[in-house]
N, C-alpha and C positions, 0 to 999 in steps of 0.2 A: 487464426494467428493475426494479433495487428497490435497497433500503439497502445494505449491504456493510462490511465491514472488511479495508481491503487488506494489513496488517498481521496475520499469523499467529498471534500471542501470542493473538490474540483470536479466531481463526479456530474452532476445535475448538467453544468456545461462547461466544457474544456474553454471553448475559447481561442484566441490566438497564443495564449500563456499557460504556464498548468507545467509541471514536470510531467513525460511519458516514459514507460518502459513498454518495451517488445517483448508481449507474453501468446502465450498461449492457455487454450480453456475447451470445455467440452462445448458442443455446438448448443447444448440443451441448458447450462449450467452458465453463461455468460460472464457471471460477476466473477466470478471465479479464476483464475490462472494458477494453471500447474506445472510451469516455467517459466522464468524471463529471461530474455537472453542479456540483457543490460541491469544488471542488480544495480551494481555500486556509481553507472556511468546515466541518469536519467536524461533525454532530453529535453529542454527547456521549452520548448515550444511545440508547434505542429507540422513544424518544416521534416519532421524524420521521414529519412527515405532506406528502404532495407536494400540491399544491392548482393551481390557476387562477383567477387575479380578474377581474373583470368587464372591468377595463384589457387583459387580454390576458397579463397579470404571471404568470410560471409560477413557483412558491415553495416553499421548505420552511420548518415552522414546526414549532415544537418547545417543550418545555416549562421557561420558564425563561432564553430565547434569541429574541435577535428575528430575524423572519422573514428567512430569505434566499432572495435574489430571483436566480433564475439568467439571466433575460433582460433587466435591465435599459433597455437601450437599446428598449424597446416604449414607455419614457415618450414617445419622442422621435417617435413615429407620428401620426398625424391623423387627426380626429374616431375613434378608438377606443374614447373614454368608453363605457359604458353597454350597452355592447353584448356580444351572445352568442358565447364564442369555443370552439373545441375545441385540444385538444392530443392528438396522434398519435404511437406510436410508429410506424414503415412498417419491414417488412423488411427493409428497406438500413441500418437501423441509425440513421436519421434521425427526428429528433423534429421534428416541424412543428406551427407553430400556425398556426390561419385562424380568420375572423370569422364567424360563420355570419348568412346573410340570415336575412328572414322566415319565408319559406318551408321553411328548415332545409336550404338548399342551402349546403356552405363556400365558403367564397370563395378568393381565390390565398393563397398563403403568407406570412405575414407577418412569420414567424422560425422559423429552422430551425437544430439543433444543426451541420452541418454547415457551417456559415457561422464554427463557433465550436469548429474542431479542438484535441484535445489532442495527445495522444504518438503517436493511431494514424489511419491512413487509410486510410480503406475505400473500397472500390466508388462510383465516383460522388461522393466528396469532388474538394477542387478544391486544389493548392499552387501558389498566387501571389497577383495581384491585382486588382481591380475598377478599374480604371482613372478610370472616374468618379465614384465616392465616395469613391476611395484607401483601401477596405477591404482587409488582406489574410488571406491565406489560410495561415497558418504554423500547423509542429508544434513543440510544446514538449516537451521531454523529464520526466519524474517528477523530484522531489527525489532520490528514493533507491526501491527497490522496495517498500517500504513506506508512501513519503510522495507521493501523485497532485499535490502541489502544484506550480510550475513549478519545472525545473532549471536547469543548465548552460546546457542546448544546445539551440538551434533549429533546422528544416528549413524553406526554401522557396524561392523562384524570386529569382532574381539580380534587386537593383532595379534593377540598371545597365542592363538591359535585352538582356545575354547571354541566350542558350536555356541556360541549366544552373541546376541544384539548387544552393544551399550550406547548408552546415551552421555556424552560427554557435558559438561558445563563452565565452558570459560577452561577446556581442557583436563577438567577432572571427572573421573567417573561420577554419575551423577543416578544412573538407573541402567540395571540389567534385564535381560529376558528371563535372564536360568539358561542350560545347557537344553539344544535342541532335540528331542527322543521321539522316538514312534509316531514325526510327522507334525510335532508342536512345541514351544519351548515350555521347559518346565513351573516358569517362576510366571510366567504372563499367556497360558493357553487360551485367553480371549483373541489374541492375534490372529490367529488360525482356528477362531469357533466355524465361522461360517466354510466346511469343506465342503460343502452341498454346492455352492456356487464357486469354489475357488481348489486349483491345485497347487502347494504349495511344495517348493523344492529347497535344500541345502545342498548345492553342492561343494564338493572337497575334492582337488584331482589335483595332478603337479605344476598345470597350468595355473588354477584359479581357485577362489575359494570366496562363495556368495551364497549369500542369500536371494530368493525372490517367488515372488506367484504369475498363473494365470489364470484367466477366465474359463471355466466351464462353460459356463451362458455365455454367450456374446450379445444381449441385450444388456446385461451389466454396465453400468457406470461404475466404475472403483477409484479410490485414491489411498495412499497410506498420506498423513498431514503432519508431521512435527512442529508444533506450533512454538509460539514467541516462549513460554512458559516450559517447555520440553516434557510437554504431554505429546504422546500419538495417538491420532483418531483415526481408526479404519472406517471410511464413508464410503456406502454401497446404493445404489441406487436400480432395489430391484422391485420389477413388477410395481412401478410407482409408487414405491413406500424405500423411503430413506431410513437405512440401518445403520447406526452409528455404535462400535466398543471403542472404548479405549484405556490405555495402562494410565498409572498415574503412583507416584510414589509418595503421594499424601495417606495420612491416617484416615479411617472412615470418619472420624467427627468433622476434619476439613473439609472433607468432598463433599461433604451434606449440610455444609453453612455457607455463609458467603464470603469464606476464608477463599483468599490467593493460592490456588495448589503449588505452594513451591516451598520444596523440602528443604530445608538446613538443618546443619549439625548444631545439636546443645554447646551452649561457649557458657562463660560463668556466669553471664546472666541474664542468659535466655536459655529456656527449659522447653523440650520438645513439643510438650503441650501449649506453647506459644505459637500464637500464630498472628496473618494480618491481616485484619477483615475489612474489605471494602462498603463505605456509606458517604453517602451524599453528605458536601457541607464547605465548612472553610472554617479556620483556625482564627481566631482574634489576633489580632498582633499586639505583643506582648516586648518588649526592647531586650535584648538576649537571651530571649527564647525561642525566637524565629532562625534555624538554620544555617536556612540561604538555597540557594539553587546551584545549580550546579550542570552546566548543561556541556555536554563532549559528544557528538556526530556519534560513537556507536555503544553508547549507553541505553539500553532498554528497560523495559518494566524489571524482568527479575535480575538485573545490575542494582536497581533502586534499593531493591529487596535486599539484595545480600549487602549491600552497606548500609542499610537502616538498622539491620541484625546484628551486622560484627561491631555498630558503634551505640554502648551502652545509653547512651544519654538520648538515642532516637525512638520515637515513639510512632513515629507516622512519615507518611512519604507518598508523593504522587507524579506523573511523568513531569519531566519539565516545560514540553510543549507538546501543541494541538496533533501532533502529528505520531508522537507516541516518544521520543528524543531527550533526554537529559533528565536532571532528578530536581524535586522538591523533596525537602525534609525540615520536618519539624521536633522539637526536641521536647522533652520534659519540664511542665510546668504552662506547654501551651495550651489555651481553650479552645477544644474542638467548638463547634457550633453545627449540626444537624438542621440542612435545608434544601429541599429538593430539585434546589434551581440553580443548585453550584454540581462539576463535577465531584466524581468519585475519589475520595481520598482512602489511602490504607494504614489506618489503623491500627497498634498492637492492639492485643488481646488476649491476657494471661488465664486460660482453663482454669488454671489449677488453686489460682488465688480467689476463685468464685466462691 
């Protein structure tokens, strides 16, 4: 567990400057984090200091910035005041705090990061709900691969009270599992290919009602990933050879071009067999045919997408900045230009008019 910049610009050397976030990552897998405890709150510099108050409040405080509190909801606990607490990282990748007695015995848990999933789910995290306090259990996808702050897209258990996963987008269903049966979901059984190394459970009882796995092997590295685009990749990391499934709610011809996996609905004039394919280049500039840019804090890649799609006259679109944040779009009538020393732009590309 330590500071970070998930952002590459800054990767090579932080520096005295650089935004950091407080993540965590497997010991073997570095570049990686499969939690931060500061999404939307990055510090600006290298002065972050991680702390713990007598309340039980786990914090980072910095120079010039007021403190941020990554467990807030410990205000809401009883008789806490004054008292002696520890904070844990545990091998499962779970930060837990307890109150420790007199005697320097901890007591049960009083807040655990896994109560408070991001993008990824581990071993022993939980996807659904708490039935009696209606807490739940959801993944949020990154802004963009650079930006840990929330996305698009959500993962977790049907509130309708279906056995299946859904994947929300901007709040609409976006992708299902299928109903869960004989230990697999029916619409996506790649989830639960691997039961050689993994047991997977659904529970349903008055209290709770989740999804989640464990490890057979405990040499395993596992992660469940919901990425910027609201694919999930199940990454396994066994016997030295990295096993990668994952769902996707693209047609086989998209998954196997260099089309964008991101599903929309046919509108009147865009046809399913439309898609957006990524190629190096730049647009000529052309005097009202050029867009415009368009850049808003939590705009991502497939933001771009779904309004390049719902507006007839868009033909192409690419982030707005270096960092993965706001849109470019270009309109009908403009010249692509193909060269491999500009970024990737996306494309239409009509199938069916071939």
């Amino acid at each position: 567990m330590g500071f970070f910049n998930p952002n590459p610009t800054y990767s090579i050397d932080l520096g005295p400057s650089g935004p950091r976030h407080l993540g965590i990552w497997f010991d073997r897998i570095s570049f990686y984090s499969v939690w931060v405890a500061n999404r939307v709150d990055p510090v600006p510099d290298s002065s972050g200091v991680l702390s713990i108050d007598e309340h039980g409040k786990l914090m980072i405080t910095h120079q010039g910035g007021q403190p941020i509190v990554i467990n807030p909801d410990m205000a809401g606990k009883n008789n806490l005041s004054g008292g002696n607490f520890t904070v844990t990282l545990l091998d499962s990748g779970n930060i837990v705090i307890r109150q420790v007695a007199w005697n320097r015995i901890p007591g049960p848990i009083l807040w655990q990061s896994f109560d408070y999933p991001h993008n990824i789910l581990l071993p022993g995290m939980k996807l659904g709900m708490n039935l009696k306090t209606g807490h739940n259990w959801t993944l949020t996808s990154w802004l963009s691969e650079k930006i840990p702050a929330p996305g698009a897209f959500r993962l977790g258990m049907d509130p309708t009270g279906a056995n299946q996963l859904l994947v929300w987008c901007r709040g609409e269903i976006y992708w299902s599992s299928g109903v869960w049966k004989n230990g697999s979901f029916k619409s996506e059984p790649i989830l639960t290919k691997r039961n050689d190394i993994y047991d997977f459970q659904l529970v349903s009882n008055e209290d709770e009602k989740y999804f989640s796995y464990s490890l057979k092997n405990k040499t395993v590295l596992s992660r469940w990933d919901l990425d910027t685009i609201g694919t999930i990749t199940v990454f396994s990391l066994y016997q030295n050879t990295w096993i990668f499934e994952s769902t996707s709610p693209c047609s086989y011809d998209m998954k196997n071009s260099s089309a964008i996996c991101l599903s929309e609905k046919a509108i009147k004039c865009r046809k399913e067999s439309d898609m957006f394919v990524k190629k190096r280049g730049y647009f000529e500039y052309i005097y009202n045919f050029y867009d415009g840019y368009e850049y808003e804090p939590d705009l991502g890649l497939s933001d771009c997408h779904s309004k390049c799609w719902k507006n007839c006259t868009c033909v192409a679109y690419q982030s707005g900045s270096s960092d993965g944040v706001g849109c470019k779009y270009w309109s009908k009538g403009s010249k692509f230009i193909p060269n491999d020393n500009f970024d990737f732009i996306y494309l239409l590309s009509n199938k069916s008019s071939k």
